[in-house]
N, C-alpha and C positions, 0 to 999 in steps of 0.2 A: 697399304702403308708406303709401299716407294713411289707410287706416284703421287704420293702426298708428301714425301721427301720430293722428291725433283722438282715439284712445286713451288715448294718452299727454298729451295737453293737458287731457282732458278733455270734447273740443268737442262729442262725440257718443257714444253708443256703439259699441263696435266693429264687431260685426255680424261674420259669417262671411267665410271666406274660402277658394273651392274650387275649385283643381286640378284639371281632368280633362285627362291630356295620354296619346300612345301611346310608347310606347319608342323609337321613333324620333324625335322632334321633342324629348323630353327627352335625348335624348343630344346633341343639337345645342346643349341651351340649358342643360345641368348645371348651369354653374355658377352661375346665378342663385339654387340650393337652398342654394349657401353664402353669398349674401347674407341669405335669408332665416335661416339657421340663427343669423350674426352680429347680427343686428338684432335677433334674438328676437320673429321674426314667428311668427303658427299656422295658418299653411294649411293646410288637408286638401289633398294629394296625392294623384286616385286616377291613378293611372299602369296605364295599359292596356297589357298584354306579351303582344303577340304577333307577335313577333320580324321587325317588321319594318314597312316605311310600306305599311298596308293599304289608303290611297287610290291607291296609285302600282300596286300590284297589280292590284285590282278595274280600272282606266282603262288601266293599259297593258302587262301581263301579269303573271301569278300568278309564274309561277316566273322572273321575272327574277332573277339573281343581283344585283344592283344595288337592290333591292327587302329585302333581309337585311342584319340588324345586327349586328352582334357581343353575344351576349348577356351582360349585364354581371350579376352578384349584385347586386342594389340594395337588398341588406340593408347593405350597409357603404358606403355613399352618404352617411350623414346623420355618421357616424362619420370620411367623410372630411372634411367640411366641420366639422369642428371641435367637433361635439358630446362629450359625453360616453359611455362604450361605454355603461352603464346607462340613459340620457334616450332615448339611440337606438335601443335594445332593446324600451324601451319604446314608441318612435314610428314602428318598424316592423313594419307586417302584412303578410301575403300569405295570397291566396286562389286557388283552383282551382277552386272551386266557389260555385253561387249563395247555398247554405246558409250554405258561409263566409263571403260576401259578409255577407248579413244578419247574420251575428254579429257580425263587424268591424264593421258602419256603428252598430251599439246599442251599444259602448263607450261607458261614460263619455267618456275620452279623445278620442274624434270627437263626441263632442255639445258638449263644452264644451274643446277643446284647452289646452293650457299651453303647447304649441309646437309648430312644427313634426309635419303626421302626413302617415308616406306608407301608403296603401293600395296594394299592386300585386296586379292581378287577369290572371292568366295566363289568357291565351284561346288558341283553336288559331288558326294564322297565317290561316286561311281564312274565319276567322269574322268578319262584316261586315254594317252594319247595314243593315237591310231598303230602307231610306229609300233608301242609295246606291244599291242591286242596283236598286228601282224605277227612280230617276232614270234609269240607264244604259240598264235594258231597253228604255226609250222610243226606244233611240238606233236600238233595228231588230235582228231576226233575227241578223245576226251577231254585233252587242256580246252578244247573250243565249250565243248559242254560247261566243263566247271567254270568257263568265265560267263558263259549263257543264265547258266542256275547264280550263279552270284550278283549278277544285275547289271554287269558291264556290257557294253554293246559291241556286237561282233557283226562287222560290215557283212553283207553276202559275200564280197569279191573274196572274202577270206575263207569261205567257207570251200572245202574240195567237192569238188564237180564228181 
């Protein structure tokens, strides 16, 4: 919102503004997407979807039921927050792949937005970044195990010698 104020007075240039949240912590906090739709702010949203809180997973079990979200189509997310169906057609991507990734972040539209952009990048529920799996393995032989038996992938380098 300030740099959408300093925009609009003048005071500075806008500068970017970027989104990276996971499916599950956007479902918690939605509707803040239809403030920004109303104020005609342009964040890039990349919204990570994979279907569920992968830090609550990796820390205290994979397949908790408690751990899955309700998958929502977040192609009609920007359409419910009041956009137009055409702006919001326009202002939503989805990716499955890295390749797609790389195509979506070179649009015009994410280099220089006019509004609101969500990127959502479907990942498998299992997949997690290397940084956490390290963190955890330090925790000893078991945490390595329980993230083994849960289906996450534990590099060798992490594994003790």
């Amino acid at each position: 919102m300030a740099l959408h104020e300093h925009e609009a007075n003048g005071t500075r240039p806008r500068g970017r503004t970027v989104l990276v949240t996971g499916d599950g912590s956007l479902q918690l906090t939605m509707q803040e997407i239809g403030s920004m739709v109303h104020h005609k702010m342009k964040p890039i949203i990349i919204l990570i979807n994979n279907a569920g809180y992968t830090i609550e997973r990796v820390i205290h079990g994979a397949r908790q039921s408690y751990n899955d979200i309700f998958q929502c189509d977040y192609s009609h997310m920007l359409k419910l927050f009041g956009m137009s169906e055409k702006e919001a057609d326009e202002s939503y991507h989805k990716a499955t792949t890295k390749d797609e990734v790389r195509e979506i972040l070179s649009k015009p539209e994410l280099q220089n937005p006019a509004r609101v952009q969500v990127v959502e990048i479907v990942m498998d529920t299992f997949d997690s970044p290397w940084r956490l799996v390290g963190q955890l393995a330090m925790r000893g032989e078991s945490s390595i195990k329980k993230m083994k038996e849960g289906g996450f992938d534990v590099p060798d380098s992490f594994l003790k010698k």
